[in-house]
Biotite code that builds the C-alpha atoms (Angstrom):
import biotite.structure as struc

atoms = struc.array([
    struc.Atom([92.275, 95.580, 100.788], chain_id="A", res_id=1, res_name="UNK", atom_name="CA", element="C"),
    struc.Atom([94.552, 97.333, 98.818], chain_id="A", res_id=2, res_name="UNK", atom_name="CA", element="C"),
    struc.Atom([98.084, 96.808, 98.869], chain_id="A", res_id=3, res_name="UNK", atom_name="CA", element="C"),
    struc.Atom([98.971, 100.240, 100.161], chain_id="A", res_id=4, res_name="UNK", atom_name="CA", element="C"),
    struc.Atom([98.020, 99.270, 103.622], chain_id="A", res_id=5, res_name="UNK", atom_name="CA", element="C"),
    struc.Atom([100.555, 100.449, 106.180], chain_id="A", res_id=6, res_name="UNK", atom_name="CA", element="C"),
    struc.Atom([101.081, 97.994, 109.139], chain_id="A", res_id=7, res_name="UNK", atom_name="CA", element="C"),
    struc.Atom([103.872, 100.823, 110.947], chain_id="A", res_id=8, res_name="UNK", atom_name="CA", element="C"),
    struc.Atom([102.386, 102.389, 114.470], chain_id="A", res_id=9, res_name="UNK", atom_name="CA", element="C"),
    struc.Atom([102.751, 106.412, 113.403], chain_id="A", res_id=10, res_name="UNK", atom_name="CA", element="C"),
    struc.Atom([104.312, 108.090, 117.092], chain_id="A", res_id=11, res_name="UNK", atom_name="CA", element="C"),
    struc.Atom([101.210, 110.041, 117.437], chain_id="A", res_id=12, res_name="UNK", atom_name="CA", element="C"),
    struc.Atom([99.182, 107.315, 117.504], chain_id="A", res_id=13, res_name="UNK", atom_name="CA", element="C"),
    struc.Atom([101.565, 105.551, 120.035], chain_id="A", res_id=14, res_name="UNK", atom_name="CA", element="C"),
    struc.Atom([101.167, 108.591, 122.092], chain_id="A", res_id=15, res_name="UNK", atom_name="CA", element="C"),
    struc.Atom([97.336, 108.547, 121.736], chain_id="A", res_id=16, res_name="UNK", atom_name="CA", element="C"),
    struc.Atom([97.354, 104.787, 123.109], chain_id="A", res_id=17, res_name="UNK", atom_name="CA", element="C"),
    struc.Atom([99.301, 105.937, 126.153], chain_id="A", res_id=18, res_name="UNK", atom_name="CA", element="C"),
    struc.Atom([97.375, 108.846, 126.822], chain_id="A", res_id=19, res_name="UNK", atom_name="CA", element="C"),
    struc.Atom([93.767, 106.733, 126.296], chain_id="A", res_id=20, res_name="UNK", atom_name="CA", element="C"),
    struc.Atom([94.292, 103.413, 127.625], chain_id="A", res_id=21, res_name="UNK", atom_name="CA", element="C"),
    struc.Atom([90.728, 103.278, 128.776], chain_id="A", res_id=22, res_name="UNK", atom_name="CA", element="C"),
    struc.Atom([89.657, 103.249, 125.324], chain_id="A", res_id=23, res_name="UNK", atom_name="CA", element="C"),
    struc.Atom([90.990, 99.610, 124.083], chain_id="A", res_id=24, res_name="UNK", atom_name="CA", element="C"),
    struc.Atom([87.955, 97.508, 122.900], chain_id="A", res_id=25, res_name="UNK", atom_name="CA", element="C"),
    struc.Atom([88.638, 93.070, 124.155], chain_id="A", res_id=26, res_name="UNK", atom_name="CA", element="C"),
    struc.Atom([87.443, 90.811, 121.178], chain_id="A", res_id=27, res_name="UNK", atom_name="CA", element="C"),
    struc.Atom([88.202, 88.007, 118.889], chain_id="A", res_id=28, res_name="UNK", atom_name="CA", element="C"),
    struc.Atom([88.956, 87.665, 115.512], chain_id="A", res_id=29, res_name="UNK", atom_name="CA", element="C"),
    struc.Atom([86.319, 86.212, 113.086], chain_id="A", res_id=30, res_name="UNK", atom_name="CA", element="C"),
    struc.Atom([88.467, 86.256, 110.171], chain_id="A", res_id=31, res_name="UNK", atom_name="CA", element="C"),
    struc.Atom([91.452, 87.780, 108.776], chain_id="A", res_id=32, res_name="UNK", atom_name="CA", element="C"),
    struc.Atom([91.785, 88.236, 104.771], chain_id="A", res_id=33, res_name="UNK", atom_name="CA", element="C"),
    struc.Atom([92.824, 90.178, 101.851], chain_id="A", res_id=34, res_name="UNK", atom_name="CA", element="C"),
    struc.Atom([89.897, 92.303, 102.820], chain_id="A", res_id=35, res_name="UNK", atom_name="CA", element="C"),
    struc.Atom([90.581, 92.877, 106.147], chain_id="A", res_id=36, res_name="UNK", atom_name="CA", element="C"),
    struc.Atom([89.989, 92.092, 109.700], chain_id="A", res_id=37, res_name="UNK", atom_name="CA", element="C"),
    struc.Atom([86.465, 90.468, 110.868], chain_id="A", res_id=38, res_name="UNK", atom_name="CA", element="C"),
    struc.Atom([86.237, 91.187, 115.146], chain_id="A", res_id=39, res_name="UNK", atom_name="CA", element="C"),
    struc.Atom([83.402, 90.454, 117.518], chain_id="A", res_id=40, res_name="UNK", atom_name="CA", element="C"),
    struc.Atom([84.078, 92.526, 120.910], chain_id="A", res_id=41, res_name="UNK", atom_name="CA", element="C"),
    struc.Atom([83.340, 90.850, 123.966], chain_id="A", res_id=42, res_name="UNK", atom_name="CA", element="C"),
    struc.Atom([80.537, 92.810, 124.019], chain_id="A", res_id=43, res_name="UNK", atom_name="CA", element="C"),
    struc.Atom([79.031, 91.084, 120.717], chain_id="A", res_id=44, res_name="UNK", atom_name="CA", element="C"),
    struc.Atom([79.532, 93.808, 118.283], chain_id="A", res_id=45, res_name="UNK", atom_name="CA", element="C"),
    struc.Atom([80.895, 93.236, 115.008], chain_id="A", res_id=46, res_name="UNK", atom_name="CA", element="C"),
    struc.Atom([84.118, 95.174, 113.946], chain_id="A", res_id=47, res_name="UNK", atom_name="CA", element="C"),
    struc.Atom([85.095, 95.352, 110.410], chain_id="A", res_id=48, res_name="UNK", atom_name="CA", element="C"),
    struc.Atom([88.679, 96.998, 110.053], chain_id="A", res_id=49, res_name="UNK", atom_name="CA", element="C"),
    struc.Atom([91.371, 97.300, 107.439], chain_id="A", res_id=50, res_name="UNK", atom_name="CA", element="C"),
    struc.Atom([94.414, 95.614, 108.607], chain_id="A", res_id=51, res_name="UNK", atom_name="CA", element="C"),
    struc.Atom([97.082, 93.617, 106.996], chain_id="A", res_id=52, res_name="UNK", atom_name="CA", element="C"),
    struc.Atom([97.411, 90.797, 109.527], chain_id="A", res_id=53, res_name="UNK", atom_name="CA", element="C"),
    struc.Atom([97.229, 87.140, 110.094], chain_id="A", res_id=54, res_name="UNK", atom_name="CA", element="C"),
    struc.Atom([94.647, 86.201, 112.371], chain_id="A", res_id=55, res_name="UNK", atom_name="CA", element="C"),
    struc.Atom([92.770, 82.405, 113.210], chain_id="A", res_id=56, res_name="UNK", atom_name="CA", element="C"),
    struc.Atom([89.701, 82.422, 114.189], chain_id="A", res_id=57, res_name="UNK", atom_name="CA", element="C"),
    struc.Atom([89.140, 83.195, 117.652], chain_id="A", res_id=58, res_name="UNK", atom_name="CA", element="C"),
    struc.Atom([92.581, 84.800, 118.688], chain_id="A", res_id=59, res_name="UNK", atom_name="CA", element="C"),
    struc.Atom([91.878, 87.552, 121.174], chain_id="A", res_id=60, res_name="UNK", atom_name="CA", element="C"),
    struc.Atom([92.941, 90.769, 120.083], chain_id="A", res_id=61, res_name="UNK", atom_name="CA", element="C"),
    struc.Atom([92.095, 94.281, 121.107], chain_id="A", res_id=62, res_name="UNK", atom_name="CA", element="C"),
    struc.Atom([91.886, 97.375, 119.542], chain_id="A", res_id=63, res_name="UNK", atom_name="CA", element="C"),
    struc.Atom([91.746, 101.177, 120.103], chain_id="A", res_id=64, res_name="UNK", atom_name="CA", element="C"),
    struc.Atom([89.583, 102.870, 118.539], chain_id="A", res_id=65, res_name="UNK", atom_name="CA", element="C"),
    struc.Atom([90.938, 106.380, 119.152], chain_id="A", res_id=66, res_name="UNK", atom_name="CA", element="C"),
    struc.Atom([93.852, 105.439, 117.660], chain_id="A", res_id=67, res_name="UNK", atom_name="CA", element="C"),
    struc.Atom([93.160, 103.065, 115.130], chain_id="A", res_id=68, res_name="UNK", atom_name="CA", element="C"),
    struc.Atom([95.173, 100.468, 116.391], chain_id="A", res_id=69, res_name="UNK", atom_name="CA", element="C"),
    struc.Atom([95.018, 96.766, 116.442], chain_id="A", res_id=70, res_name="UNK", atom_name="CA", element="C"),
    struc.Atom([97.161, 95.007, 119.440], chain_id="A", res_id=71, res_name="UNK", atom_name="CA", element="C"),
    struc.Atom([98.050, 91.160, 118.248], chain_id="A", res_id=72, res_name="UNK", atom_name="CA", element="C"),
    struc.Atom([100.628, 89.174, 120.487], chain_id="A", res_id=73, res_name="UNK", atom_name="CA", element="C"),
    struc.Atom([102.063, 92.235, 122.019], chain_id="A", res_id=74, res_name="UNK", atom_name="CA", element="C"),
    struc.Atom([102.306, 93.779, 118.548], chain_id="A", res_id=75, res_name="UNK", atom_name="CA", element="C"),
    struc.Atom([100.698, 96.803, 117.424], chain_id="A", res_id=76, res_name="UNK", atom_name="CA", element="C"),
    struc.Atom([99.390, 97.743, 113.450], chain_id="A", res_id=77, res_name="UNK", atom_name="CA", element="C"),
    struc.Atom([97.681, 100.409, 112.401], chain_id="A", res_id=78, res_name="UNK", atom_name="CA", element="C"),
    struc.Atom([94.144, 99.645, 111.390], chain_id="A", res_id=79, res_name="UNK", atom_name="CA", element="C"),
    struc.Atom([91.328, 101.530, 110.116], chain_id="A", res_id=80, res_name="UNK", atom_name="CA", element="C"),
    struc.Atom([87.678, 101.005, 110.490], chain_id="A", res_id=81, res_name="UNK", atom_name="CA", element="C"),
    struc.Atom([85.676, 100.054, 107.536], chain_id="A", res_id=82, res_name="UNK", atom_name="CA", element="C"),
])
């Protein structure tokens, strides 16, 4: 992953989340790295995404794939699929 990742939430995709909250995907985190974000949905597909983020395995995140957003902890980054 490159190091000119950016972690900031831009306000449009803030406003996308609010205006698609349908659209946010329940999984877990496989792995988090240097290379990115490994996720399995609850649904068992695989989810490969840049993010800059610590994860352990297991922690339940979710993300939003209209947006390309990742929601840790109550905390949202911006992150790309792969």
């Amino acid at each position: 992953m490159s190091d000119n990742v950016i972690r900031e939430v831009l306000p449009m995709q803030r406003a996308v989340v609010s205006a698609w909250p349908s659209a946010w995907i329940d999984a877990l985190a496989m792995c988090a790295d240097a290379d990115g974000v490994a996720l399995v949905t609850l649904a068992g597909e695989r989810i490969l995404l840049d993010a800059r983020v610590r994860l352990g395995a297991g922690e339940p995140v979710a993300f939003h794939p209209v947006a390309e957003v990742l929601a840790v902890g109550g905390e949202l980054i911006r992150a790309r699929r792969r």
